[in-house]
FILUM-497284 format. One record per residue (C-alpha): x, y, z; residue in one letter; residue number from 1. Coordinates in nm, 2 decimals. Example, Ala and Ser with C-alpha at 12.3 -4.5 7.8 and 13.67 -1.06 7.14 Angstrom:
! FILUM-497284
NODE;xx;yy;zz;r;k
NODE;1.23;-0.45;0.78;A;1
NODE;1.37;-0.11;0.71;S;2
! end
This chain:
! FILUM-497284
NODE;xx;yy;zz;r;k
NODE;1.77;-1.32;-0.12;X;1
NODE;1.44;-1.46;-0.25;X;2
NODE;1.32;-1.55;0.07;X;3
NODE;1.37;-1.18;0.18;X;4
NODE;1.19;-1.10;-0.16;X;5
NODE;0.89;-1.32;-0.07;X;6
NODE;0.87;-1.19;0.23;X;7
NODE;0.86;-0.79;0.12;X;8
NODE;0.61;-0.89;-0.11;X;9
NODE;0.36;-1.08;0.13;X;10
NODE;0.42;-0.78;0.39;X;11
NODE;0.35;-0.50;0.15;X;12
NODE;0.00;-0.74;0.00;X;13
NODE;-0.06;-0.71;0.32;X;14
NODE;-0.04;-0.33;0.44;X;15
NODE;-0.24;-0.31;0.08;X;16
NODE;-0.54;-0.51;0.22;X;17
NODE;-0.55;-0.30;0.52;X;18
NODE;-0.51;0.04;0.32;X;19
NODE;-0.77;-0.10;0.14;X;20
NODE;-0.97;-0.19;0.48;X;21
NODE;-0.92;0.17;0.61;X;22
NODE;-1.03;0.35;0.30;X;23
NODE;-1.38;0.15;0.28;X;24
NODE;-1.41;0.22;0.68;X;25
NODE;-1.34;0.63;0.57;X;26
NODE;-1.66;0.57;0.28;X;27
NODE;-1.89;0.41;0.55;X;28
NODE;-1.81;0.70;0.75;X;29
NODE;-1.88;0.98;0.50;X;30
NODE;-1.89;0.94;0.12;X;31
NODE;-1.71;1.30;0.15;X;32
NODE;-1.37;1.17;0.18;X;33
NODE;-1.35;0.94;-0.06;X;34
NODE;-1.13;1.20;-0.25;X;35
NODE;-0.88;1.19;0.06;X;36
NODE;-0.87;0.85;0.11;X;37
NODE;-0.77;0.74;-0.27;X;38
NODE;-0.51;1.04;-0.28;X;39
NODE;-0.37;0.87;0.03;X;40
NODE;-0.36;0.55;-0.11;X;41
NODE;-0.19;0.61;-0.40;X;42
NODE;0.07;0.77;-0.17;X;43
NODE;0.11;0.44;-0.07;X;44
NODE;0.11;0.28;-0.39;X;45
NODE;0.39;0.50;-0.52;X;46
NODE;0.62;0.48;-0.16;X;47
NODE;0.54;0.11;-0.18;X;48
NODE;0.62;0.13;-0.57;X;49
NODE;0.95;0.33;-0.47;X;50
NODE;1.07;0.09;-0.22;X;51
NODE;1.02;-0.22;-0.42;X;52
NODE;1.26;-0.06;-0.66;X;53
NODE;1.48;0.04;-0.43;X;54
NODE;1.48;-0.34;-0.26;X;55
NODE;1.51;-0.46;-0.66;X;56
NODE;1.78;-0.27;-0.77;X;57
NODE;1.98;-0.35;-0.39;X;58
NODE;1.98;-0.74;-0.56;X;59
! end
């Protein structure tokens, strides 16, 4: 069970570095959708948020 944990929480530090990536690739492009891009993300945040509870409260 822990390893599993370790592992969910080095995959999602990862797709958060890459969200993180893609929304500073979005500003280069146009400063315009900056807005967009950190409604987006904390989409993700609060999915990723959602899941970790769910993965929690499965243990």
């Amino acid at each position: 069970m822990t390893k599993m944990n370790v592992t969910t929480e080095i995959m999602l530090l990862f797709i958060i570095i890459i969200l993180t990536l893609v929304a500073f690739m979005f500003k280069a492009i146009s400063l315009g959708d900056t807005l967009i891009v950190t409604m987006l993300f904390m989409g993700f945040s609060l999915l990723i948020q959602k899941i970790v509870d769910v993965k929690n409260s499965e243990d």
